[in-house]
C-alpha positions as CSV (number, residue, x, y, z in Angstrom):
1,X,37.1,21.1,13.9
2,X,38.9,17.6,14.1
3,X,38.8,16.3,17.2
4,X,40.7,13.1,19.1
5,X,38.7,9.9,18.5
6,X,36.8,9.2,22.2
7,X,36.1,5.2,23.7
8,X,33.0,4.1,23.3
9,X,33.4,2.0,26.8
10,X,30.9,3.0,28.9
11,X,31.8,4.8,31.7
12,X,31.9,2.5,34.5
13,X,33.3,0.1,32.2
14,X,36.2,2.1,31.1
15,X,36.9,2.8,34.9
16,X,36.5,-1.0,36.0
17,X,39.3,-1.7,33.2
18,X,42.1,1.0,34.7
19,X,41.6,0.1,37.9
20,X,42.1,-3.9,36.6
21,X,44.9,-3.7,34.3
22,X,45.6,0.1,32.9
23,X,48.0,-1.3,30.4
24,X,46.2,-3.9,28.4
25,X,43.1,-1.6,28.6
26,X,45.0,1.9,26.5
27,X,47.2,-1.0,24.6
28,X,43.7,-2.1,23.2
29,X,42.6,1.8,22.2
30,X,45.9,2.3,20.9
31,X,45.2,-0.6,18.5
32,X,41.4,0.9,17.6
33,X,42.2,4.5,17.8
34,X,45.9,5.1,17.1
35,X,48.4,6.9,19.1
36,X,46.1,9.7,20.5
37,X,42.5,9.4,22.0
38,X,40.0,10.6,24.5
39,X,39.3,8.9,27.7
40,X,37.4,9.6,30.7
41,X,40.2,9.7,33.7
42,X,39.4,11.0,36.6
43,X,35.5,12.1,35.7
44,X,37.6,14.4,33.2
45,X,37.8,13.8,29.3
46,X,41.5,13.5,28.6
47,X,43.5,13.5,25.4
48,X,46.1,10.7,26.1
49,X,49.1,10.5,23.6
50,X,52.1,8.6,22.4
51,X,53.3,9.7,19.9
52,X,57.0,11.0,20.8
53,X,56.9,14.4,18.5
54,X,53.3,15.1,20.5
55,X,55.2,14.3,23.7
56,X,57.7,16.9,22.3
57,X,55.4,19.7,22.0
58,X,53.5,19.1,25.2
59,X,56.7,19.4,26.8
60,X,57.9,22.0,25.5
61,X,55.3,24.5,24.3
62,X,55.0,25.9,27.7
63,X,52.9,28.6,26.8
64,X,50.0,27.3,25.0
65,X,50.6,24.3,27.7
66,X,50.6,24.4,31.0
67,X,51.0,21.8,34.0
68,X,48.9,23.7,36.9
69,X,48.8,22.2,40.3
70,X,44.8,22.2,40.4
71,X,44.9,19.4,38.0
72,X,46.7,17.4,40.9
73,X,44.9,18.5,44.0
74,X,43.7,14.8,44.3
75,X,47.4,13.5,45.6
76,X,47.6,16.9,48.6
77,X,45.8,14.7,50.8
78,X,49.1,12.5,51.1
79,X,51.9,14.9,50.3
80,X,50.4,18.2,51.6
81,X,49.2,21.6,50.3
82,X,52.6,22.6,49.8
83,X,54.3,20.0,47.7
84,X,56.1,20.2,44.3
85,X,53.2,18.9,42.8
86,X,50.4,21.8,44.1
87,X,52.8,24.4,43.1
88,X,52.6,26.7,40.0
89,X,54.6,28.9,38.0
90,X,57.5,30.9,39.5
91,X,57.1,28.9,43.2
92,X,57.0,25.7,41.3
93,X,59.8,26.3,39.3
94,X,61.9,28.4,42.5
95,X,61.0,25.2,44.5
96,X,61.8,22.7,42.1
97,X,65.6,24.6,41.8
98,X,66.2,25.3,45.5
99,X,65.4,20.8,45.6
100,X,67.3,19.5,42.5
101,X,70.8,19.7,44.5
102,X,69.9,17.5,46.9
103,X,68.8,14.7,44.0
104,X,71.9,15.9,41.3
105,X,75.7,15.6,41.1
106,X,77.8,16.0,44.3
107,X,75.0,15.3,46.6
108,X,73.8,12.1,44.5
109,X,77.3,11.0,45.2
110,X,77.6,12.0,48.7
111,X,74.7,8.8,49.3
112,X,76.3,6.4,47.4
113,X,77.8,4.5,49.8
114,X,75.3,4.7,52.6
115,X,72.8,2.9,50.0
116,X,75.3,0.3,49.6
117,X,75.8,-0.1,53.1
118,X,72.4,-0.4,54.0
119,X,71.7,-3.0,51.3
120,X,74.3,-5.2,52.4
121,X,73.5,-5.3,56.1
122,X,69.7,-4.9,55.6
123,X,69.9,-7.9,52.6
124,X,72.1,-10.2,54.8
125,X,69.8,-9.8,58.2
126,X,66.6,-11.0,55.9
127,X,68.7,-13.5,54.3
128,X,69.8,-14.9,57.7
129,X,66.8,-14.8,59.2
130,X,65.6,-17.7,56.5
131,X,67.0,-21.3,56.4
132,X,68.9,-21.6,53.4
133,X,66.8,-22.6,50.3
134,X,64.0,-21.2,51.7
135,X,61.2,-19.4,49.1
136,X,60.9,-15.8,50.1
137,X,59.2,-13.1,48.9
138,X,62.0,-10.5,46.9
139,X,59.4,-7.8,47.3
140,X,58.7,-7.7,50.3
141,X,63.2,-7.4,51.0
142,X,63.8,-4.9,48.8
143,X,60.7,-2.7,50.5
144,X,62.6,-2.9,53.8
145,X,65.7,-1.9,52.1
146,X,63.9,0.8,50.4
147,X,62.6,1.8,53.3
148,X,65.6,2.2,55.2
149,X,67.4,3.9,52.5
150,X,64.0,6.2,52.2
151,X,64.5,7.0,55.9
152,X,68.4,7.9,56.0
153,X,68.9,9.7,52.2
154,X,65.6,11.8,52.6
155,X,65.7,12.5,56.4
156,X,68.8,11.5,57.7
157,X,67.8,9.0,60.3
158,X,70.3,6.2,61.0
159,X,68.5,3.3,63.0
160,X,68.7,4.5,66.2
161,X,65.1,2.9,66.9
162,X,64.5,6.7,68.5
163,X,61.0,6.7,69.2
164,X,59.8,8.7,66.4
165,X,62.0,6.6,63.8
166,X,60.4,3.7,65.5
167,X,57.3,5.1,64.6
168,X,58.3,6.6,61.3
169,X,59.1,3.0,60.3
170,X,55.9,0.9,61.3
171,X,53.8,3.6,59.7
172,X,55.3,4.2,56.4
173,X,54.8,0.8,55.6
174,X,51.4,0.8,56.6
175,X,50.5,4.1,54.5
176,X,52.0,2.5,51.4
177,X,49.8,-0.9,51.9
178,X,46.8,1.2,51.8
179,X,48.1,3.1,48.9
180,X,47.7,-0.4,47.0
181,X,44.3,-1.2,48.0
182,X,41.5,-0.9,45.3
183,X,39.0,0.7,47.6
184,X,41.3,3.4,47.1
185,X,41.5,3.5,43.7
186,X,37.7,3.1,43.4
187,X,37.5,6.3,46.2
188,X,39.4,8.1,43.3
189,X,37.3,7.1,40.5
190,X,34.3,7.2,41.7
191,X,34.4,9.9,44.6
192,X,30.7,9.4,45.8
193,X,31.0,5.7,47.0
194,X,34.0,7.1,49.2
195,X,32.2,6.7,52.4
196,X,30.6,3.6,51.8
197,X,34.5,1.9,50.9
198,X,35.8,4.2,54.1
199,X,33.9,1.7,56.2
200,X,34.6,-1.3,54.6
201,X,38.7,-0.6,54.6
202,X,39.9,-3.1,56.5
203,X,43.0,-0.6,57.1
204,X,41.1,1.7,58.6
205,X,40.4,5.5,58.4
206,X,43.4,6.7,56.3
207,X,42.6,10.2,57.4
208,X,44.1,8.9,61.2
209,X,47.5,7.4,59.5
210,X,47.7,10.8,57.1
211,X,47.2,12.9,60.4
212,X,50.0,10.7,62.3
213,X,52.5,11.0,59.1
214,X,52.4,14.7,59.3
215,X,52.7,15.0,62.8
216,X,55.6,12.8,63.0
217,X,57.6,14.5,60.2
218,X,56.7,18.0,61.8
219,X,58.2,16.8,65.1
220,X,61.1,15.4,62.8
221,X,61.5,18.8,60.8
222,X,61.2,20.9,64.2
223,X,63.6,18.6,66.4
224,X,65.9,18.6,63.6
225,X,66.2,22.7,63.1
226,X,67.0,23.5,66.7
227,X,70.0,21.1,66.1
228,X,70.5,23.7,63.2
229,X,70.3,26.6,64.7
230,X,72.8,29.0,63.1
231,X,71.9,28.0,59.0
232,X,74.1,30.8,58.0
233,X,77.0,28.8,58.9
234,X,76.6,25.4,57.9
235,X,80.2,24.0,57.7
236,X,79.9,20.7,56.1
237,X,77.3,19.6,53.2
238,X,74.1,18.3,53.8
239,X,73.9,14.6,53.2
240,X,70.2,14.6,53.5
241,X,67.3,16.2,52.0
242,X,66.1,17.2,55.1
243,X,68.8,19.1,56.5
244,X,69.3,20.4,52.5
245,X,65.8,21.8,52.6
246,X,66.7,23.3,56.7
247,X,69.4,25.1,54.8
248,X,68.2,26.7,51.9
249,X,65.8,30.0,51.0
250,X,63.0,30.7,49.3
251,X,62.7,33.8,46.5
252,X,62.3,36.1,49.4
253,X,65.6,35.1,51.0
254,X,63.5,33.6,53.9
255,X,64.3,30.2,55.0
256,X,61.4,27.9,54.8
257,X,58.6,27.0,56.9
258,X,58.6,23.9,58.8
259,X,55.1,23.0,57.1
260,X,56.6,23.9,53.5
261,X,59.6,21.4,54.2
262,X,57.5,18.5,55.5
263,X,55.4,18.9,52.4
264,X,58.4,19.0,50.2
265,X,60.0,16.1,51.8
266,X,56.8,13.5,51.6
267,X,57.1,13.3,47.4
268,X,60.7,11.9,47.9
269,X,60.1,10.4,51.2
270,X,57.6,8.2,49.2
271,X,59.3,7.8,45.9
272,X,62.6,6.5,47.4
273,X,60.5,4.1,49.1
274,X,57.7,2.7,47.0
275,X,58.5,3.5,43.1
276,X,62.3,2.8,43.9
277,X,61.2,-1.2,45.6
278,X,58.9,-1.8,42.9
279,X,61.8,-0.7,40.6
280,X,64.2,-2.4,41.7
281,X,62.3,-6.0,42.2
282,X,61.2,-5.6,38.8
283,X,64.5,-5.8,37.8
284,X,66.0,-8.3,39.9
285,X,63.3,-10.5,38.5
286,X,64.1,-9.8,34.6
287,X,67.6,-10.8,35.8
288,X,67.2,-14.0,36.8
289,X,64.5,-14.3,33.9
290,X,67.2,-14.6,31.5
291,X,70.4,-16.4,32.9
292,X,72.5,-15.1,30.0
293,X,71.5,-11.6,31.2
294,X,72.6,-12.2,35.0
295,X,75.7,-13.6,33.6
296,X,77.3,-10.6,31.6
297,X,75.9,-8.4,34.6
298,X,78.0,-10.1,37.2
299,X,80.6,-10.3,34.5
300,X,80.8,-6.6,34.0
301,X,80.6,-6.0,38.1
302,X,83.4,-8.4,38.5
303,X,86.0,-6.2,36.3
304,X,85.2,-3.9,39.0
305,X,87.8,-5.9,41.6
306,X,87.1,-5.9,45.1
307,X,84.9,-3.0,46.7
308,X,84.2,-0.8,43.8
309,X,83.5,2.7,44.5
310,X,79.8,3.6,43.5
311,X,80.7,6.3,40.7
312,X,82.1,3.1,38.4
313,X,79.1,1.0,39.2
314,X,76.6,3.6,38.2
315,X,78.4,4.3,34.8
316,X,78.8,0.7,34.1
317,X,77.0,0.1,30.6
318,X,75.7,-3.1,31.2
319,X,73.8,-2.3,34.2
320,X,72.6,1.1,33.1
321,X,71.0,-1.1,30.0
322,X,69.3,-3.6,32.2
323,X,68.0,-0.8,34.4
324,X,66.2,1.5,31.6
325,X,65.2,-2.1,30.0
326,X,63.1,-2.7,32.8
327,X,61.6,0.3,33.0
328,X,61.1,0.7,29.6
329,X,58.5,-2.8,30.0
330,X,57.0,-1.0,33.8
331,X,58.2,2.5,34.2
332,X,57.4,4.0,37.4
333,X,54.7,5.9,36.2
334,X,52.0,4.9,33.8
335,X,51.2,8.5,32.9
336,X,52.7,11.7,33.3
337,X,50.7,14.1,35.5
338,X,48.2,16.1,33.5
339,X,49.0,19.1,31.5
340,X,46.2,22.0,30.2
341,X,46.0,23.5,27.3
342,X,45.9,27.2,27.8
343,X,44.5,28.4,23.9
344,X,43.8,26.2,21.1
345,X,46.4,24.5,19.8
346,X,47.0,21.7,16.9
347,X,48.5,18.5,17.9
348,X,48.3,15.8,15.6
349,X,46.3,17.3,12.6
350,X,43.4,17.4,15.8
351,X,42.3,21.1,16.9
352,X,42.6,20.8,20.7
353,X,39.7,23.7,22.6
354,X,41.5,25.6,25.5
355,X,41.3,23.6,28.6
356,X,41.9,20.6,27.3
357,X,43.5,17.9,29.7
358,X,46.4,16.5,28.4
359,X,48.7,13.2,29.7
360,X,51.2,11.5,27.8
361,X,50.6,8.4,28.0
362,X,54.3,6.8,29.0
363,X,53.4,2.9,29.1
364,X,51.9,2.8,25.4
365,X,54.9,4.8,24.6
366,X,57.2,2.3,25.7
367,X,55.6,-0.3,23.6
368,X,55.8,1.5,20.2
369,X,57.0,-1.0,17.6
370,X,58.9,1.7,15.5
371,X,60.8,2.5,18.6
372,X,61.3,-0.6,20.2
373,X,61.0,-4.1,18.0
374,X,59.2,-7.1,20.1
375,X,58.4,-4.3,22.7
376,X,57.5,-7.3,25.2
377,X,60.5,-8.6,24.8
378,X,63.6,-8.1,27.8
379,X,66.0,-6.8,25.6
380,X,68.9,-4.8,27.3
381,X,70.9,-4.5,24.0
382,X,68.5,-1.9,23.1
383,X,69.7,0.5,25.0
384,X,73.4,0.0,24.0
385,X,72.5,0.1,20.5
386,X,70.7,3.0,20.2
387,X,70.5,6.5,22.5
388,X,66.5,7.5,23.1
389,X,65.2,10.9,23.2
390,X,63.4,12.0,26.2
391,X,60.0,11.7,24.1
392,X,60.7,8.6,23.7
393,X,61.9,6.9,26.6
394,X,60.5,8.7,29.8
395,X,60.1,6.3,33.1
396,X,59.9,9.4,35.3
397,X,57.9,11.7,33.0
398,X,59.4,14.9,31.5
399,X,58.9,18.2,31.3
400,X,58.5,20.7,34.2
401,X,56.3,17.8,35.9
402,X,58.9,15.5,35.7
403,X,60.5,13.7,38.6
404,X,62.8,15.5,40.4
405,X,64.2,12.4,42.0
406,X,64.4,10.6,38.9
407,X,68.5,10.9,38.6
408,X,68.0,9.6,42.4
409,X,66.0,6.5,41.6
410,X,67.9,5.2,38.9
411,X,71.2,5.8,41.0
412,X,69.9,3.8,43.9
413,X,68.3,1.3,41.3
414,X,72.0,0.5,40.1
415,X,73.6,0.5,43.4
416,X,70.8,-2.6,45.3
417,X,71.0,-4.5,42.3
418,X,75.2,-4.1,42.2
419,X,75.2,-5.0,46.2
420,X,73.0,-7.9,46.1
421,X,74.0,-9.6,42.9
422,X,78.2,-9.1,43.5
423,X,77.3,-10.8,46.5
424,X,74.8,-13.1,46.5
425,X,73.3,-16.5,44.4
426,X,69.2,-16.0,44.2
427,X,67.1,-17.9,41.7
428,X,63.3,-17.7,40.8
429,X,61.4,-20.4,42.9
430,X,59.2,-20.5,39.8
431,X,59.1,-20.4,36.3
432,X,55.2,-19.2,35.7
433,X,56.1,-15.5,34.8
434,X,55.5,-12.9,37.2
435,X,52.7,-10.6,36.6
436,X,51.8,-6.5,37.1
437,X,49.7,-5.6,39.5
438,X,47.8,-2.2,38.9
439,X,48.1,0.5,41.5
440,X,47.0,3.8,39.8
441,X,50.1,5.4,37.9
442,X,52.2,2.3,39.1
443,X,52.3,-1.5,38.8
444,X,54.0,-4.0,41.3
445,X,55.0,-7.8,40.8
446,X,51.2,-9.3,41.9
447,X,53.3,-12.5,43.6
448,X,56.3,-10.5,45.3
449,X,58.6,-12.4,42.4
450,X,59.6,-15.9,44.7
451,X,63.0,-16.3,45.1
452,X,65.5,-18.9,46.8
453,X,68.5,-17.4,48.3
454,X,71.1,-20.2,47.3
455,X,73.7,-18.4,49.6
456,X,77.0,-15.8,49.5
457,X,78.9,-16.1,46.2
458,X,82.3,-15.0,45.8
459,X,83.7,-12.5,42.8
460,X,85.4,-14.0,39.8
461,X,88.5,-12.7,38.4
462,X,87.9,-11.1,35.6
463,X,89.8,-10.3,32.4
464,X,88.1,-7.1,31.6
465,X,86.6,-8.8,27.9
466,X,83.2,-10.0,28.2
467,X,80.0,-9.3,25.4
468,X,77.7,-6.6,26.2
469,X,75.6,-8.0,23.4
């Protein structure tokens, strides 16, 4: 039996290095072991692979491969014990069809505006509120906005500063700060010094802030249904998750509990708020990387005239390049969730024992040279040149583990960038390049990306012929 080569790091070692920098650490096995090895993750030994016709078959052999919830039971302390993600089999996959509405076609466009909206007068208030020429941190803007957009698309709130909203927004934040600390990702690794970093968190016992979140979306969820009370005769379509998930049944033609919708809406409540900022600073900082880049962008938003509608932004070319570009170089995930195989299986001339772990491992994927030439390169034109498979370009994962809200992300992606760059002049405060910051699955811009706001810039006519190339 041929198994997967396995590091020879030692253990803490090979944790210190994922916690540190994730990327360089599997770029560096990739180079000694080739596109599929054995790693300790989690305290688990886990078969991590790259190579897209592997991705292919984990994705798709669903019966010798499985993707049980068990394998993620470490994330149900943040989104509950009913979440997409602790699902299995026929409630996963009745779940995951009762949400994908609310993230897919008329619904996706139903939000559209309401992102723009709340980009514009979110970006302008920040903007205002610094002189002119000031440094300011894009990260920390495009959290707020993300936040903001988080709260209304997902539960519907509009900035009444209602006393739970009020609430709803301090905390969030808060949650999402302590998501990024390394005491948590050491509490992960290495479950037994858990009480000794619970003391030393200077953010306090996350148990208390956990215990508040689902408190305050149960009161949300309840307050919410009594203004629902009839479901059977909903008139008008939701335009938020929330009342989407208040509407709908499960397979026993029972509307859902009020716990089993808070659970389903933390996921997305998240997603549209952290992954989506870290997305879309990412971006905003490749952008002004490359001048020539920002120029065909606003070029190809100026043949839009005057307030374009958000179904011709999204399906501008251009834009949707720049987009998969910078995820391609930080996708919002690192890895997929874990998979399991179920009976042994072959993958990659390697005999694989049943219960195997498997993950695909989505950065290294992203960097293969036969796929992508000068892989650390920012190079849009990729992406018009060529269309890739879903083994080969995944940012959101794939498979039945895939993220539901991935359509969403990339839609509200387009639609910040599109708002802030028609109307606004911004440049980088400094040329030292801007590096990743590690955060588990994710990485963030360590230095919030530095820009100057140079001030309100004004369309330019355009003929319609500019180079996408």
């Amino acid at each position: 039996m041929k198994l997967p080569p396995s590091a020879k790091t030692p253990l803490l070692l090979q944790y210190l290095k994922l916690i540190v920098d994730p990327i360089k650490y599997v770029d560096s096995l990739e180079s000694r072991y080739g596109d599929i090895f054995t790693l300790m993750f989690d305290g688990i030994p886990t078969v991590f692979v790259s190579n897209p016709e592997a991705i292919k078959q984990i994705f798709t052999n669903t019966k010798q491969i499985t993707a049980p919830g068990e394998l993620n039971r470490d994330s149900s302390f943040l989104t509950g014990e009913r979440g997409l993600l602790q699902l299995d089999g026929f409630q996963h996959k009745h779940r995951r069809k009762l949400l994908m509405p609310a993230f897919h076609g008329a619904r996706l466009q139903a939000y559209g505006q309401r992102i723009c909206d709340i980009t514009a007068e979110k970006f302008a208030k920040m903007s205002l509120e610094s002189e002119t020429g000031k440094t300011v941190s894009m990260f920390e803007i495009i959290e707020a906005i993300a936040l903001e957009i988080s709260l209304g698309v997902v539960l519907g709130l509009s900035q009444n500063n209602e006393p739970r909203e009020t609430s709803l927004r301090k905390l969030l934040p808060k949650i999402i700060k302590y998501l990024r600390s390394p005491f948590l990702s050491i509490s992960f690794l290495l479950p037994f010094l858990e009480p000794i970093l619970a003391k030393a968190n200077p953010e306090g016992n996350f148990l208390s802030l956990r215990q508040e979140l689902f408190q305050l979306i149960s009161a949300e969820v309840a307050a919410r249904r009594q203004q629902q009370p009839d479901n059977n005769h909903i008139k008008s379509s939701p335009t938020n998750i929330l009342s989407e998930l208040i509407s709908i049944r499960d397979e026993t033609g029972e509307f859902l509990s009020n716990d089993e919708i808070r659970d389903l809406l933390l996921s997305p409540l998240f997603a549209a708020q952290d992954a989506s900022a870290i997305a879309i600073t990412w971006a905003l900082y490749w952008i002004h990387r490359f001048p020539s880049v920002r120029e065909k962008l606003l070029q190809e938003l100026d043949s839009l005239g005057e307030s374009p509608n958000p179904t011709n932004i999204v399906e501008l070319p251009y834009l949707s390049a720049v987009c998969n570009e910078s995820l391609r170089i930080y996708p919002t995930q690192l890895f997929t969730f874990p998979r399991r195989v179920e009976s042994p299986l072959n993958l990659l001339s390697y005999e694989l024992n049943q219960d195997t772990v498997l993950r695909v491992n989505i950065c290294a994927t992203h960097r293969r040279q036969d796929l992508y030439p000068e892989p650390n390169q920012f190079k849009p034109k990729r992406f018009l040149e060529r269309q890739f498979s879903p083994w080969e370009f995944l940012p959101f994962g794939g498979g039945s583990r895939g993220c539901i809200g991935g359509a969403f992300a990339l839609y509200e992606m387009k639609l910040v960038l599109a708002t802030i760059l028609s109307r606004y002049q911004c440049t980088l405060a400094q040329q030292k390049p801007e590096q990743p910051r590690f955060d588990g699955l994710i990485c963030y811009p360590a230095n919030g990306v530095k820009m100057t706001i140079l001030g309100q810039r004004q369309p330019q006519k355009s003929s319609q012929c500019y180079s996408l190339n």
